[in-house]
C-alpha positions in Angstrom: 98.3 117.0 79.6 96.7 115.0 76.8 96.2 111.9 76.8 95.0 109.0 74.4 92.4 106.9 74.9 92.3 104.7 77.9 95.0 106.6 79.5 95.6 107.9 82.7 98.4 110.3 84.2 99.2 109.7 87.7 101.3 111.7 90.0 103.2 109.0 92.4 103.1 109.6 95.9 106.5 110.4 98.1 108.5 107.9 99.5 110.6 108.6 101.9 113.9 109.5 102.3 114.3 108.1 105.7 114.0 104.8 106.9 112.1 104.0 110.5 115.3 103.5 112.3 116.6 107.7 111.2 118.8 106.7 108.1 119.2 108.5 105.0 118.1 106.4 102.3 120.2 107.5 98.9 117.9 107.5 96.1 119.0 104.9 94.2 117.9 102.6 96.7 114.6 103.4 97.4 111.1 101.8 96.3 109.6 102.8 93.3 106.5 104.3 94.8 103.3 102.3 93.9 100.5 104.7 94.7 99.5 108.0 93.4 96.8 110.2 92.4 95.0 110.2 89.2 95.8 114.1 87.5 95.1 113.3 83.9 92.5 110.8 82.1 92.3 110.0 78.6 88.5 109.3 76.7 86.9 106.2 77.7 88.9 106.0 81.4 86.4 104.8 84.1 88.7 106.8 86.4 88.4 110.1 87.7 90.9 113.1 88.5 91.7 113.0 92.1 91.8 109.5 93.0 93.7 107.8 94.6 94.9 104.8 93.3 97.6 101.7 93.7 99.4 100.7 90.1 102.1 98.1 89.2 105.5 99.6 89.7 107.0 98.0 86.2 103.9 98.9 84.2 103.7 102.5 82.2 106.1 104.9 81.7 107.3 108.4 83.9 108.1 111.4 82.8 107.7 115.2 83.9 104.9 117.1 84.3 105.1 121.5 83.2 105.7 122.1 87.0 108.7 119.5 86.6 107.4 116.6 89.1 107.1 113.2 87.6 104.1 111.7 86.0 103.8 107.9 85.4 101.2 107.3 82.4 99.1 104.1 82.4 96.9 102.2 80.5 93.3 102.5 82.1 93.0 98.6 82.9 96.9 98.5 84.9 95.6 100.2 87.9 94.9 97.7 90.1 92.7 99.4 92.7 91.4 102.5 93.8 91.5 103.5 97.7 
């Protein structure tokens, strides 16, 4: 994936599909996952691929990687932390 500068591609993490009392959560419903790990940087990104890191969830933009799972890209500066 290329990217420009200062960007970053992150793969969000999984949320689940079932809530903590064993109900099936339709995916319409659920939370926009807000963590994921870095798989792409553009020139200039003081991030790495491979970490971890925690984003806005109304920030950036998703789309689909070549193996078809989604990708949200970010400017370097909108990640908010790295764990």
């Amino acid at each position: 994936m290329k990217l420009g500068k200062n960007r970053l591609a992150i793969r969000p993490d999984v949320v689940s599909q079932v809530s903590g009392a064993g109900l099936v959560i339709p995916e319409g419903s659920r939370e926009k996952p807000d963590r994921g790990t870095v798989i792409a940087v553009g020139d200039g990104s003081v991030w790495s691929v491979g970490d971890k890191v925690s984003f806005p969830k109304h920030l950036g933009f998703t789309t689909e990687d070549a193996e078809g799972y989604a990708v949200v890209v970010l400017f370097d500066e909108d990640v908010l932390y790295s764990s």
